[in-house]
C-alpha positions as CSV (number, residue, x, y, z in Angstrom):
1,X,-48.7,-11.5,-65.4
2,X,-49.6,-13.7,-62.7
3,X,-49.8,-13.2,-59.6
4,X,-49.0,-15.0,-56.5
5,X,-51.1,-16.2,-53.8
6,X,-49.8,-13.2,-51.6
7,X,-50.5,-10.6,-54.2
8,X,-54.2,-11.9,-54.6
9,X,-55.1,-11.7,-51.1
10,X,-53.8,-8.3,-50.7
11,X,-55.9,-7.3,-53.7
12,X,-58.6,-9.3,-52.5
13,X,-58.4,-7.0,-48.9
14,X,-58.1,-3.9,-50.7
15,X,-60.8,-4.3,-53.2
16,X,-62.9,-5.3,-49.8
17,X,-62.0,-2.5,-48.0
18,X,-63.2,-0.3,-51.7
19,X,-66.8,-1.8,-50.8
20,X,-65.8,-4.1,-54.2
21,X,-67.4,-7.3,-53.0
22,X,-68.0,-9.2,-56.1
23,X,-64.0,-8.6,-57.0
24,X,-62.7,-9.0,-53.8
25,X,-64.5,-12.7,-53.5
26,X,-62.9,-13.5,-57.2
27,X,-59.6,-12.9,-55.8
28,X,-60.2,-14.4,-52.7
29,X,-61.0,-18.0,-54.3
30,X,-57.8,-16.7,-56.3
31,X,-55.9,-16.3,-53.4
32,X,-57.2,-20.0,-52.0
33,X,-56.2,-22.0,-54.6
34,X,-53.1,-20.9,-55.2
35,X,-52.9,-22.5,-51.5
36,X,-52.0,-19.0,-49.6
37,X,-53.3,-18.5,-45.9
38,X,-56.3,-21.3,-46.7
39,X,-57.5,-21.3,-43.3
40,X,-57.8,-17.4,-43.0
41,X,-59.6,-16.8,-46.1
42,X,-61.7,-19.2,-46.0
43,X,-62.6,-18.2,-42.3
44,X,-63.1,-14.9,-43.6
45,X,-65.2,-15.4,-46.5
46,X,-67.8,-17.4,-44.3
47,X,-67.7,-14.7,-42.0
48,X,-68.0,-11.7,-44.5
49,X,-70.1,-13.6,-47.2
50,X,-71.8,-16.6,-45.4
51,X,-72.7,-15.2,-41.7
52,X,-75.8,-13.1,-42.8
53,X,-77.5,-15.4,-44.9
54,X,-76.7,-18.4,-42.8
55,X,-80.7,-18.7,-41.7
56,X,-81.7,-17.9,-45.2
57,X,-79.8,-20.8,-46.3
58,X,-81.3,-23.3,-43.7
59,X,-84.9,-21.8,-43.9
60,X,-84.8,-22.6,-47.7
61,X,-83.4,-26.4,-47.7
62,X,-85.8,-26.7,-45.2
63,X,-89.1,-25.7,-47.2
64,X,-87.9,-28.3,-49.6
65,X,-89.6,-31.6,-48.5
66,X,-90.4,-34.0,-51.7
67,X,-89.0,-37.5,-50.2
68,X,-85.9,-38.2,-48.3
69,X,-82.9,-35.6,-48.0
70,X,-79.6,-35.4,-46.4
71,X,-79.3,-33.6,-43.1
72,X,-79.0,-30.1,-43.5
73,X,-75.4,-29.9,-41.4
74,X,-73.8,-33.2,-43.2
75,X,-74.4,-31.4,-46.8
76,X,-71.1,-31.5,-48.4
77,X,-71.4,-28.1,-50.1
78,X,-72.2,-24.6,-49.2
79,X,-73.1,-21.7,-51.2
80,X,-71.0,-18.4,-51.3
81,X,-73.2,-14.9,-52.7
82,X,-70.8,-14.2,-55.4
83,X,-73.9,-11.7,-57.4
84,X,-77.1,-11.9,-57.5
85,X,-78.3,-15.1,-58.5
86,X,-75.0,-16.5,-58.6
87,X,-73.0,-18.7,-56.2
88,X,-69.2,-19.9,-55.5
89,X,-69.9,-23.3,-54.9
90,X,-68.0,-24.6,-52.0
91,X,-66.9,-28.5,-51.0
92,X,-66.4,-29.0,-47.5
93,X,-65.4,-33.0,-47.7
94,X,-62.8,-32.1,-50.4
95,X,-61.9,-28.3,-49.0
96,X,-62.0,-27.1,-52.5
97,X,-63.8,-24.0,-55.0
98,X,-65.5,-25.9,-57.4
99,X,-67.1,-23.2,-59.8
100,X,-70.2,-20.7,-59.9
101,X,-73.4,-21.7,-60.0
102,X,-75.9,-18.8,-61.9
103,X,-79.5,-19.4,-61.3
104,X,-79.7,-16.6,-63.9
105,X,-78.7,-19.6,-66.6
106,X,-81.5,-21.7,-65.4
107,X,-84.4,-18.8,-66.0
108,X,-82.9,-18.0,-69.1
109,X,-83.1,-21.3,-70.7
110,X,-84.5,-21.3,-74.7
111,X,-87.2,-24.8,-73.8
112,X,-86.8,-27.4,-76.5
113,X,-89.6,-27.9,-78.8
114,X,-90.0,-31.5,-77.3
115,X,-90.3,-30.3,-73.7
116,X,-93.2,-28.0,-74.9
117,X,-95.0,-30.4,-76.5
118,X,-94.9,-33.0,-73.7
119,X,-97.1,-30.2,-71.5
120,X,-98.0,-32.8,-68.6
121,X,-96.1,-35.5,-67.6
122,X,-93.0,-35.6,-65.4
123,X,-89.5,-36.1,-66.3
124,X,-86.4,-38.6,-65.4
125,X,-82.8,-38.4,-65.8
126,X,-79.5,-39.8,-64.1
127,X,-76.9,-37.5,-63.7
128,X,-74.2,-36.4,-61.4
129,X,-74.1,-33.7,-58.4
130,X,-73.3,-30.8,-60.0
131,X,-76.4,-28.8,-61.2
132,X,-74.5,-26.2,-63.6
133,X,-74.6,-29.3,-66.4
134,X,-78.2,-29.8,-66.4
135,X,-79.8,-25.8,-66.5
136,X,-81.9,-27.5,-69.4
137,X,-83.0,-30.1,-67.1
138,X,-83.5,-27.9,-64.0
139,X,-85.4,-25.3,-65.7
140,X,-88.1,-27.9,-66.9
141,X,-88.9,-28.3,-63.2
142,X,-91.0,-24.7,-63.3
143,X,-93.3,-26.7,-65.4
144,X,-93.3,-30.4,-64.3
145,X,-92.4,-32.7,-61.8
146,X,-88.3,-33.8,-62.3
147,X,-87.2,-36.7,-60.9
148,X,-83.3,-37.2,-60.7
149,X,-81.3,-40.3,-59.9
150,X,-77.8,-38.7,-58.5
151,X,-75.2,-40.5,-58.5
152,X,-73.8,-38.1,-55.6
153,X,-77.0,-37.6,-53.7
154,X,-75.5,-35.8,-50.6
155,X,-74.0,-32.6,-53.2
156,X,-76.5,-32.9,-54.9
157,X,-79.4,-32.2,-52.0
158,X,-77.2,-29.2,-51.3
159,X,-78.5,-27.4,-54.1
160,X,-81.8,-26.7,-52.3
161,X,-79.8,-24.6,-50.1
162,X,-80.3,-21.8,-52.6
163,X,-83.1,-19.9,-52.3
164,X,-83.6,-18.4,-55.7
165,X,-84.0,-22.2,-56.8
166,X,-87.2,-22.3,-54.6
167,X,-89.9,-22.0,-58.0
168,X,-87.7,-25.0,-59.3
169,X,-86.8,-27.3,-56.1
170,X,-90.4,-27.9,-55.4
171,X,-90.9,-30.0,-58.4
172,X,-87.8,-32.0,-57.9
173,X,-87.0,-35.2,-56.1
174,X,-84.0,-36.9,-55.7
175,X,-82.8,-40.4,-55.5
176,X,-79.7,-42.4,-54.9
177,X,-79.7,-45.0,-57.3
178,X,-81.9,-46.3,-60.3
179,X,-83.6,-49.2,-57.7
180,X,-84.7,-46.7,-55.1
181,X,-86.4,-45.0,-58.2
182,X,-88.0,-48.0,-59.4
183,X,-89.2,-48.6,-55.8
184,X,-91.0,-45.9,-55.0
185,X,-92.6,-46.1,-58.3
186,X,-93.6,-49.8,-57.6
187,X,-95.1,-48.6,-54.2
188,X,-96.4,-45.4,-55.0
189,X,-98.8,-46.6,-58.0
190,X,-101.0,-43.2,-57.4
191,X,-97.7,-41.3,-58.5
192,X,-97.6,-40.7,-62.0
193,X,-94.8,-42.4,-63.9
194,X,-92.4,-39.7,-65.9
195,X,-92.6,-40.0,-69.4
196,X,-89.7,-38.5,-70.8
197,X,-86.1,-39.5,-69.7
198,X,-83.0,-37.1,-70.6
199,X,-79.1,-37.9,-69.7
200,X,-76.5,-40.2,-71.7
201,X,-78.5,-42.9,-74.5
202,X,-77.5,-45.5,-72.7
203,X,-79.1,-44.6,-68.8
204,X,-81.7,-42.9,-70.8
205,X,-82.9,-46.4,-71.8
206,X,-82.1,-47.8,-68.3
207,X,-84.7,-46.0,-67.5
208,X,-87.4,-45.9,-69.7
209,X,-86.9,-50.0,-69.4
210,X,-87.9,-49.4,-65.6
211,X,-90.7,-47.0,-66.5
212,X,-91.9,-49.6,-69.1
213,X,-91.8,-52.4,-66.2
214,X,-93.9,-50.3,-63.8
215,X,-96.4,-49.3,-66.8
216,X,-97.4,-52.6,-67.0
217,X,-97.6,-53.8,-63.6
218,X,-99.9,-50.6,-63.1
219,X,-102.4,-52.0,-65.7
220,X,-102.4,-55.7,-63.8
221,X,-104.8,-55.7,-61.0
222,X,-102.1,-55.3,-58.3
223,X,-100.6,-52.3,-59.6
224,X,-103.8,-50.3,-60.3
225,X,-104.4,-47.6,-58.0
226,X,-107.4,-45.3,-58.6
227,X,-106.7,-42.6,-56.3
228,X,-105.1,-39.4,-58.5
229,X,-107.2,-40.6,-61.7
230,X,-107.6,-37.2,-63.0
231,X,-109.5,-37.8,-66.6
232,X,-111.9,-40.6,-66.7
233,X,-112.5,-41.7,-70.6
234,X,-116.4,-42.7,-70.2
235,X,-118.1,-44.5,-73.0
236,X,-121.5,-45.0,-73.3
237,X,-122.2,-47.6,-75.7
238,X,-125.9,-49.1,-76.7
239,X,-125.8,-51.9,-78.7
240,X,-122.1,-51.8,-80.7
241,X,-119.8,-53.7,-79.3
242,X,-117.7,-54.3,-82.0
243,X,-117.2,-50.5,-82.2
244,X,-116.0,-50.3,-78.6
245,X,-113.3,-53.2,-78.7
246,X,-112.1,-50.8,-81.9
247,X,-112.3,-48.0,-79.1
248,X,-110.5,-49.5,-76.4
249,X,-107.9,-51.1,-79.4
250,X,-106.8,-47.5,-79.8
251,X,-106.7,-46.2,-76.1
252,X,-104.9,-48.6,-74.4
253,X,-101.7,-47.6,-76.5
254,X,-101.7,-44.1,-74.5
255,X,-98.8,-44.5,-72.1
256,X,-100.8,-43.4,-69.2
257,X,-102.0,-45.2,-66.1
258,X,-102.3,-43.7,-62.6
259,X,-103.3,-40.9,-64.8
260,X,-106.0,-42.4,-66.5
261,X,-109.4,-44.5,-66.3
262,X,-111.8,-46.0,-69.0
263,X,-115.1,-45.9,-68.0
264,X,-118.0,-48.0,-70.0
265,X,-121.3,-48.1,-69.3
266,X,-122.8,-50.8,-71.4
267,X,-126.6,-51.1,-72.0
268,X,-128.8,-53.1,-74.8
269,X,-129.5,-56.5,-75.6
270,X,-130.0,-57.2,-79.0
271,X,-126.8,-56.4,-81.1
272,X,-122.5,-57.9,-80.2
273,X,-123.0,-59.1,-77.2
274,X,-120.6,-61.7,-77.2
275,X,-118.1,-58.9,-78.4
276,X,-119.4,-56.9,-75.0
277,X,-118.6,-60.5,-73.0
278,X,-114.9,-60.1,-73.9
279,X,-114.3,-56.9,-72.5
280,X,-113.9,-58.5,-68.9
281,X,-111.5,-60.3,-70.7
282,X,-109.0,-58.0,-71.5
283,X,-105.9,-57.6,-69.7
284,X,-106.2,-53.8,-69.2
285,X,-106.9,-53.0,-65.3
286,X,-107.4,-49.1,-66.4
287,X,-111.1,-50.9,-67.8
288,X,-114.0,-50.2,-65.8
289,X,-117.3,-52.2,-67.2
290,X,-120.6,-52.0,-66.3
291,X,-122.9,-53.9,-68.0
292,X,-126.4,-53.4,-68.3
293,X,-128.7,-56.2,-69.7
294,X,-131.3,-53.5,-70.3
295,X,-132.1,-50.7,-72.6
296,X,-131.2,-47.3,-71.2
297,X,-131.7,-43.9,-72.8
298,X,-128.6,-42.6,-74.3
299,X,-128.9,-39.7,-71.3
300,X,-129.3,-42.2,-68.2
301,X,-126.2,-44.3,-69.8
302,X,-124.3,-41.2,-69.7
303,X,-124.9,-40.7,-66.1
304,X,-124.2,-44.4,-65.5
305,X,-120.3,-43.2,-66.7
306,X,-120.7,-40.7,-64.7
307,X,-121.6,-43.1,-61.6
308,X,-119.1,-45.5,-62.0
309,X,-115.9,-42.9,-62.8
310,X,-113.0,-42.2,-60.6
311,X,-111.4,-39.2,-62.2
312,X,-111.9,-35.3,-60.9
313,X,-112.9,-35.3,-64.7
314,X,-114.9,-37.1,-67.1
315,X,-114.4,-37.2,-70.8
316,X,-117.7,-38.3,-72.9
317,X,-116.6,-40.0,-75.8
318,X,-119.1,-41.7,-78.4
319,X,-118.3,-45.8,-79.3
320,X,-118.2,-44.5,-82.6
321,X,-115.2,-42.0,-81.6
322,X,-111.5,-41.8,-81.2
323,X,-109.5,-39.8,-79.1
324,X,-106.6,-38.7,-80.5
325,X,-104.1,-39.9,-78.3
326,X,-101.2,-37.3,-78.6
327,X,-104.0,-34.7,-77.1
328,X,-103.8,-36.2,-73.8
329,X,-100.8,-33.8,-72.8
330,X,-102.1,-31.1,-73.4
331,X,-105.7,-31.7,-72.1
332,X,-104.2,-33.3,-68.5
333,X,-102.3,-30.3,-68.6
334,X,-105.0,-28.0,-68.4
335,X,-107.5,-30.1,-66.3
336,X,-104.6,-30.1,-63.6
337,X,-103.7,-26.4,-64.1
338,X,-107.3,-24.5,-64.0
339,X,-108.6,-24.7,-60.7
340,X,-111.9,-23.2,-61.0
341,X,-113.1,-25.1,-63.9
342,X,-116.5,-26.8,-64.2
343,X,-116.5,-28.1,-67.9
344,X,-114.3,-28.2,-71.2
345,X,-115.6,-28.2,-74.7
346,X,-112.6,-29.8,-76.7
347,X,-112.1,-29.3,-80.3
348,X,-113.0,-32.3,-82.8
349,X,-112.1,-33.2,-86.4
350,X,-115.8,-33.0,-88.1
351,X,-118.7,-31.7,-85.1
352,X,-116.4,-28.7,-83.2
353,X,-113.8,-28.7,-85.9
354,X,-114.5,-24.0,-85.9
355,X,-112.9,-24.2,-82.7
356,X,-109.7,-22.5,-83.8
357,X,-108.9,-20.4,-80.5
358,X,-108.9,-21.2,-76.6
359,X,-111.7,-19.5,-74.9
360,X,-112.0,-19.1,-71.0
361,X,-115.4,-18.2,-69.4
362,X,-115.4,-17.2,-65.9
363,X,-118.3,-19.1,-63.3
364,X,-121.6,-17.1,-63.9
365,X,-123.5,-15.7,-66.6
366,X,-120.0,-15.3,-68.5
367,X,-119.8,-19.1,-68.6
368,X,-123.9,-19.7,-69.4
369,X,-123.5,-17.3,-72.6
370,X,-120.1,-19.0,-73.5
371,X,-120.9,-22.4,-74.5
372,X,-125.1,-21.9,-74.6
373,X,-126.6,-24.6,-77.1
374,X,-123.1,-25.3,-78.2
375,X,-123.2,-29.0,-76.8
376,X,-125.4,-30.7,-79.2
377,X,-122.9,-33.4,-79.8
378,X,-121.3,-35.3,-76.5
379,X,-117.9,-36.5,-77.9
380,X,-115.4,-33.9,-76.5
381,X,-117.2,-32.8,-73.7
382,X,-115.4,-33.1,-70.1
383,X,-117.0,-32.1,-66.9
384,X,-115.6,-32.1,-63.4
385,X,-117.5,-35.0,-61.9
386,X,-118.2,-33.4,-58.6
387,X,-119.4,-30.4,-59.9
388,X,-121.9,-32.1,-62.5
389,X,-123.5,-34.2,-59.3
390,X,-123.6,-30.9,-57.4
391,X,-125.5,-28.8,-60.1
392,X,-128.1,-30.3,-59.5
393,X,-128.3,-32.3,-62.6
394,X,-131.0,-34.9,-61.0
395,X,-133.6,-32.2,-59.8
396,X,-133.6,-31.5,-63.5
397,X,-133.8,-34.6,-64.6
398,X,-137.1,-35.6,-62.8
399,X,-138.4,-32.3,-63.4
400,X,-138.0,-32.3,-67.4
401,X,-136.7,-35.4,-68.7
402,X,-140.0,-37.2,-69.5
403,X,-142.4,-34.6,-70.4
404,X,-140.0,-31.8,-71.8
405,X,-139.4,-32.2,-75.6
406,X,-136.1,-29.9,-75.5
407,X,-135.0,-31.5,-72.2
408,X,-135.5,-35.2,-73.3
409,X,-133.6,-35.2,-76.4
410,X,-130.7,-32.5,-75.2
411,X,-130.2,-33.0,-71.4
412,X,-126.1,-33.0,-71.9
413,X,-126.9,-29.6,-73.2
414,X,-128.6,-28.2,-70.6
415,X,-125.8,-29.3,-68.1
416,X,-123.6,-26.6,-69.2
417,X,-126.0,-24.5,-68.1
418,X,-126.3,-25.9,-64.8
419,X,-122.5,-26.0,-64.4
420,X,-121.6,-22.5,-65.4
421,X,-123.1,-22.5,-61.8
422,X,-120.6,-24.8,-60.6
423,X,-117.1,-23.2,-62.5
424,X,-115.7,-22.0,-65.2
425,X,-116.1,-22.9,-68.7
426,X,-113.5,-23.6,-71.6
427,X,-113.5,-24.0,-74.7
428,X,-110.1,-25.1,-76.1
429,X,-108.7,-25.8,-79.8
430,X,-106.5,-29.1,-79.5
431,X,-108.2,-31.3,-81.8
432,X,-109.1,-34.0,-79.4
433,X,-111.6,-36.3,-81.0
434,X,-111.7,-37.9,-84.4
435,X,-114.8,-38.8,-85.1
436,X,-116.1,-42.1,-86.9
437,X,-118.5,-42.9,-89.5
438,X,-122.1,-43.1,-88.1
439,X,-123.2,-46.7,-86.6
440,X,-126.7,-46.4,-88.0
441,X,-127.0,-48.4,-91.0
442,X,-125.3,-51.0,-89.6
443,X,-127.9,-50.6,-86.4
444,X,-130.8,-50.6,-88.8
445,X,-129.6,-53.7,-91.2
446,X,-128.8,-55.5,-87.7
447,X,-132.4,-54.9,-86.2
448,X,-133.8,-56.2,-89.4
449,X,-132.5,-59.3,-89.2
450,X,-133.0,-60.3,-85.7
451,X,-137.1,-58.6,-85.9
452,X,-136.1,-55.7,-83.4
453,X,-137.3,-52.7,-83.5
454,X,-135.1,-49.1,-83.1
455,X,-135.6,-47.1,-80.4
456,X,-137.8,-43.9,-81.2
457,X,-135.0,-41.1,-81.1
458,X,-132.8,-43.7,-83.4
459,X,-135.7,-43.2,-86.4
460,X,-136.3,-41.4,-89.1
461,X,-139.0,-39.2,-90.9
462,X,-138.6,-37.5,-94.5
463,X,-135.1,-38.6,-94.6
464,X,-133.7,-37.5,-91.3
465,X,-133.7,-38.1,-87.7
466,X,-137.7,-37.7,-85.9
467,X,-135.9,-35.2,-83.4
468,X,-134.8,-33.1,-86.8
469,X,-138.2,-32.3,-88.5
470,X,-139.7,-29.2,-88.4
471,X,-142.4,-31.1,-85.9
472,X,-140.0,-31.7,-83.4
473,X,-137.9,-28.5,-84.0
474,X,-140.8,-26.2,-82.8
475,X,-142.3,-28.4,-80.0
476,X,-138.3,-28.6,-78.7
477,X,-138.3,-24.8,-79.1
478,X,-141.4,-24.6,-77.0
479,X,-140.3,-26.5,-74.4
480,X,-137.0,-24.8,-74.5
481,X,-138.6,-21.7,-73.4
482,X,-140.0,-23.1,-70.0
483,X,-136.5,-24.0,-69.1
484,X,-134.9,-21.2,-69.6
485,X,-137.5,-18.9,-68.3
486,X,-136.9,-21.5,-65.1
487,X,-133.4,-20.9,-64.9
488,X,-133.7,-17.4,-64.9
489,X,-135.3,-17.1,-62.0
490,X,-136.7,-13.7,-62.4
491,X,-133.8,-12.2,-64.4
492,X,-135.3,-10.6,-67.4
493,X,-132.3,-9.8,-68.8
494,X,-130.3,-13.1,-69.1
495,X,-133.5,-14.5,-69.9
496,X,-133.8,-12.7,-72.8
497,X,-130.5,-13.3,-74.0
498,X,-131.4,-17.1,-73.7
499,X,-134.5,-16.5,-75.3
500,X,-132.6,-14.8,-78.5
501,X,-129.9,-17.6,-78.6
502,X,-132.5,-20.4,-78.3
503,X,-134.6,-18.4,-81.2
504,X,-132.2,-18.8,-83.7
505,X,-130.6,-21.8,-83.2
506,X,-134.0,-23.0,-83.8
507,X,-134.3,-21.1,-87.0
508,X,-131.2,-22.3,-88.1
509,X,-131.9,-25.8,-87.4
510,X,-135.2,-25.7,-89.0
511,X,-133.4,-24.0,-92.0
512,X,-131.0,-27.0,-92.5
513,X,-133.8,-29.5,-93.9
514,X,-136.1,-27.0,-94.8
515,X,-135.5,-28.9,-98.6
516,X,-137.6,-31.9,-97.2
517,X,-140.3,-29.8,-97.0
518,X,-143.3,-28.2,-99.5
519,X,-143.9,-24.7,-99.7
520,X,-147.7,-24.9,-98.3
521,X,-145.8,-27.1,-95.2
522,X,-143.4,-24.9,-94.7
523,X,-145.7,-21.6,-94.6
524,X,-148.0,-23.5,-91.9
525,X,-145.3,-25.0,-90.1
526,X,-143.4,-21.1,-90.1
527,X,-146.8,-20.0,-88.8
528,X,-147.1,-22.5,-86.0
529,X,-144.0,-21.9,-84.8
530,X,-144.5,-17.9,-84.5
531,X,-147.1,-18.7,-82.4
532,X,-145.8,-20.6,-80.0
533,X,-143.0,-18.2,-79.5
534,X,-145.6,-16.0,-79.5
535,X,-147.4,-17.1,-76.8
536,X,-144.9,-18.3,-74.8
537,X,-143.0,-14.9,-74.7
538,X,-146.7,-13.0,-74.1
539,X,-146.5,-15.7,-70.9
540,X,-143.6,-14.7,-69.5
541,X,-144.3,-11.2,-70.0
542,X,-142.1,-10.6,-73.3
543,X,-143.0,-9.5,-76.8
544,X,-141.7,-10.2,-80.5
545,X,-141.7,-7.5,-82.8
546,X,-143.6,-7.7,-86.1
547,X,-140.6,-7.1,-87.7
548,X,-138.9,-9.6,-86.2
549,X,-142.2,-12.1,-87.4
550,X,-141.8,-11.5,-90.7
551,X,-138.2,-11.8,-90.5
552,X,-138.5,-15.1,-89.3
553,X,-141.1,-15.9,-91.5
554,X,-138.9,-14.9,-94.5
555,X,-136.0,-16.6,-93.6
556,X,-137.9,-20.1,-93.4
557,X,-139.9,-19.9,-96.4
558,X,-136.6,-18.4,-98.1
C-alpha cells in the first residue's frame, strides 16, 4: 500500500513523538517528496535534526583548508543526521532529497591490490559532486593525498561539512576544472605530481596526459624545484664513468621529480672521463654533478654526496648498482611516515639479501645493537642528512680516520653508531638494490694500460683484498676496540656487548679466507690476535676467559 503524503507526515509526527528519530526522518523525506506541507517539514527537520549540530557543521568545513573552497553559507547542500555516520543529503539550489550519504561505506572499503601497492604517491580523478559514487576513491584519502577535479565544485566542497569525514578531507583538494589542476601543478613544482589517475578511460588519460606534461617540465631547469626533495639518490663514483651513465640510464625512468634528487660526487682522473664530461649534458634537471679532478678516498666522496644533497634523506648507492625502481613507493613511504628515524638499512638482491622481515630500533642503545657491524657494504644504506652532520660524524673523522685501521677502511659503519644517537634505526625487507658485477678487473686491466697504479685499499694479497687478510683483520680488530671503548664512555656494559659483537665478526671474517693460509701461519697469526684482544681488554679493565682462548683458537685453526 502506499501511502499519501498526508499519511506519511502523520506517521512521521507520531513515530517523533515515540522518540523514533531515525523512522520519523525516513517518513519525513517521504512525506516531502510526495510534495505535502514542503515548507513545514522541511522547517521542522532543520529545526529538530539540523539546529544542534549547526556549529559542528561550520567548525568542521572550517578545519578543512587545502586550497580554495566555496563559502561556507553559499554551499548548495546540507547534511541531515539520519544515524550515526550517515546523512540525508539535502540541495538547497534545487529544494530536493537527494539520497544518504554513509561514511560507514567509506571505512569499510576492501583497498584494491593496486592502491596497496602504490604506498606513496597521490592520486587524481575527475568526477561529479556526489561523494556516495567514489567510497573507493574517498577512502584512499586516509592514506594519500587525493586530488579531485569536480565537475560541480560548490556540492562537492559541501561534503567537508561532515565531521566524521575529517581523517579523509584533510588529504583532499578540490578543483573546478582540469586547467586549474594543471595550474597549480605548473606553479607549485615542490608539490608532488599524483601518480595514479581513477575515473572514466577516457578523463583518466586526460589526465595522466597533463601529469605527463608537468613531469617533464619539472626535469627542465625551469620546472625544478628542490625544496620537498625527500630521498636524495647519491652516487659516489671513482674512476667508472661508463658505469654511472648505465646508472643514471636506469633511474631517470622513475616517474618521480619534486620527489626525487640524484646526487654524484665524481672524483679520479685516470679512467672515462670523457663519459664523466657528458653527464652535464644530459637533459635531466633532477642531476646534481660534482666533479672532482682529484682522487678522493671512497669515504670523503661519500661525504661529498652528502654535501651537495638536498633531500631530508640520502640513499648511498654504489656506480656499480641499481636501484630497483618499483621500491621507491614503498621506501618514500616509510621515509615520510617515520618521524623519528635516523637511518635505514634496505634489503638487496646479493650483500643484505637475509633481510626477510622489517625491523624497527628505537634511538639508543636499542638502535646501536640493531644494525652494529651490519653496514659493511654502502649500497642500500639511507641516512637522514641532518642527523648524519649532527652526529658528529667530522669529530670522528679527524680523530680516527688516518691512524685507526678499523676506522679508515669502515667509517660508513661506524656512522650507524653515531646515529643511533641521532634516531631510530630500521631495517626493512623491500628488495631495493640489485647489485652489479664487480668493476675491478676492468679497473685493474684499465690501469695497466695507461701505467697507473691502484689505490692501496683497491689491491690484493693472497688472492683477496689487503683489507681481507688475516694482517689487516687483527690490526682492524685492534683498532676497533679503542673505538668502541670511546664510545662507551664509561658504560661497561654496552661496551662489552660491542666488544663481543666486534669479537666475532672478526672471527668470522678471518674464518672466510682462512683457506689462503698454512697451518704454521694460521697458528701464529690465531696467537697474535689473542693477544691483542688480550691486552686491549686487560687495558680497559676486561678479561677473556681461557676457555674462550682456546675456543677461539680452535675455531681458526679448524
Amino acid at each position: 500500500m502506499v501511502l499519501t503524503g498526508q499519511e506519511l507526515l502523520e506517521y512521521a509526527c507520531g513515530q517523533f513523538e515515540g522518540g523514533a528519530y531515525e523512522t520519523a526522518l525516513r517518513a519525513f523525506v517521504l512525506a516531502y517528496a510526495r510534495n505535502y506541507e514542503r515548507e513545514w517539514i522541511l522547517e521542522n527537520i532543520y529545526n529538530c535534526y539540523m539546529a544542534g549540530n549547526e556549529m559542528e557543521f561550520r567548525n568542521s568545513y572550517g578545519r578543512w583548508d587545502f586550497g580554495e573552497k566555496t563559502a561556507y553559507e553559499k554551499c548548495m547542500l546540507d547534511f541531515i543526521p539520519y544515524c550515526e555516520g550517515e546523512y540525508y543529503i539535502y540541495d538547497r539550489e534545487i529544494q530536493e532529497f537527494r539520497g544518504v550519504f554513509s561514511v560507514k561505506t567509506v571505512e569499510s572499503v576492501v583497498r584494491q591490490e593496486c592502491f596497496k601497492q602504490s604506498e606513496f604517491s597521490a592520486m587524481a580523478a575527475i568526477t561529479d559532486w556526489n561523494w556516495s559514487k567514489m567510497p573507493e576513491i574517498l577512502s584512499e584519502a586516509e592514506y594519500r593525498k587525493v586530488y579531485l577535479v569536480c565537475k560541480d565544485k560548490n556540492r562537492c566542497d559541501s561534503f567537508f561539512k561532515i565531521p566524521e569525514l575529517e581523517k579523509f578531507a584533510k588529504n583532499i583538494m578540490i578543483f573546478s576544472c582540469k586547467e586549474e589542476f594543471q595550474q597549480y601543478f605548473h606553479e607549485n613544482t615542490a608539490e608532488y605530481l599524483p601518480k595514479q589517475c581513477a575515473g572514466e578511460e577516457e578523463e583518466r588519460q586526460g589526465l595522466l596526459e597533463i601529469i605527463n606534461q608537468e613531469h617533464a617540465y619539472r626535469l627542465t631547469p625551469e620546472g625544478r624545484n628542490t625544496e620537498r626533495v625527500l630521498l636524495t639518490i647519491g652516487i659516489p663514483t671513482y674512476e667508472r664513468g661508463n658505469l654511472l651513465l648505465k646508472r643514471l640510464e636506469n633511474l631517470r625512468q622513475m616517474p618521480y621529480d619534486a620527489e626525487i634528487e640524484f646526487a654524484i660526487s665524481k672524483n679520479g682522473t685516470a679512467l672515462y672521463q670523457e663519459e664523466y664530461k657528458s653527464v652535464s649534458s644530459i637533459p635531466d634537471a633532477r642531476i646534481n654533478y660534482k666533479g672532482y679532478d682529484e682522487t678522493l678516498t671512497a669515504w670523503y666522496n661519500c661525504k661529498s654526496v652528502m654535501q651537495i644533497a638536498a633531500g631530508k634523506f640520502v640513499l648511498i648507492v654504489s656506480d656499480e648498482d641499481d636501484v630497483i625502481i618499483s621500491a621507491l613507493e614503498h621506501y618514500l613511504k616509510v621515509l615520510s611516515s617515520y618521524t623519528d628515524l635516523a637511518m635505514v638499512r634496505a634489503k638487496t638482491c646479493v650483500q643484505y639479501s637475509t633481510i626477510d622481515r622489517t625491523m624497527y630500533y628505537k634511538k639508543g642503545k636499542e638502535a646501536l645493537l640493531g644494525g652494529f657491524l651490519g653496514q659493511n657494504y654502502m649500497s642500500g644504506a639511507i641516512y637522514h642528512r641532518e642527523k648524519f652532520w649532527k652526529s658528529g660524524v667530522d669529530v670522528w673523522d679527524e680523530k680516527y680516520y688516518e691512524d685507526n685501521s678499523f676506522y679508515g677502511f669502515y667509517p660508513h659503519a661506524w656512522c650507524q653508531v653515531l646515529l643511533s644517537d641521532m634516531g631510530d634505526y630500521l631495517e626493512d625487507n623491500v628488495c631495493l638494490i640489485s647489485e652489479g658485477d664487480s668493476a675491478y678487473e676492468d679497473m685493474k686491466e684499465q690501469y695497466s694500460q695507461t701505467g697507473n697504479s691502484l689505490a692501496e685499499n683497491l689491491k690484493w694479497d693472497r688472492n683477496i683484498p689487503v683489507y681481507a687478510t688475516w694482517e689487516s683483520r687483527i690490526e682492524q680488530h685492534k683498532d676497533a676496540l679503542e673505538c668502541i671503548h670511546d664510545f662507551a664512555g664509561g658504560d661497561k656494559e654496552l661496551e662489552l656487548k660491542m666488544l663481543q659483537r666486534m669479537l666475532e665478526k672478526t672471527v668470522y671474517l678471518m674464518i672466510n679466507v682462512k683457506d689462503k693460509y698454512e697451518l704454521n701461519e694460521k697458528k701464529e697469526l690465531a696467537n697474535t690476535f689473542v693477544d691483542e684482544t688480550l691486552l686491549r681488554l686487560d687495558a680497559f679493565g676486561m678479561g677473556l676467559s681461557e676457555k674462550s682462548k682456546d675456543g677461539i683458537i680452535s675455531q681458526l685453526l679448524s
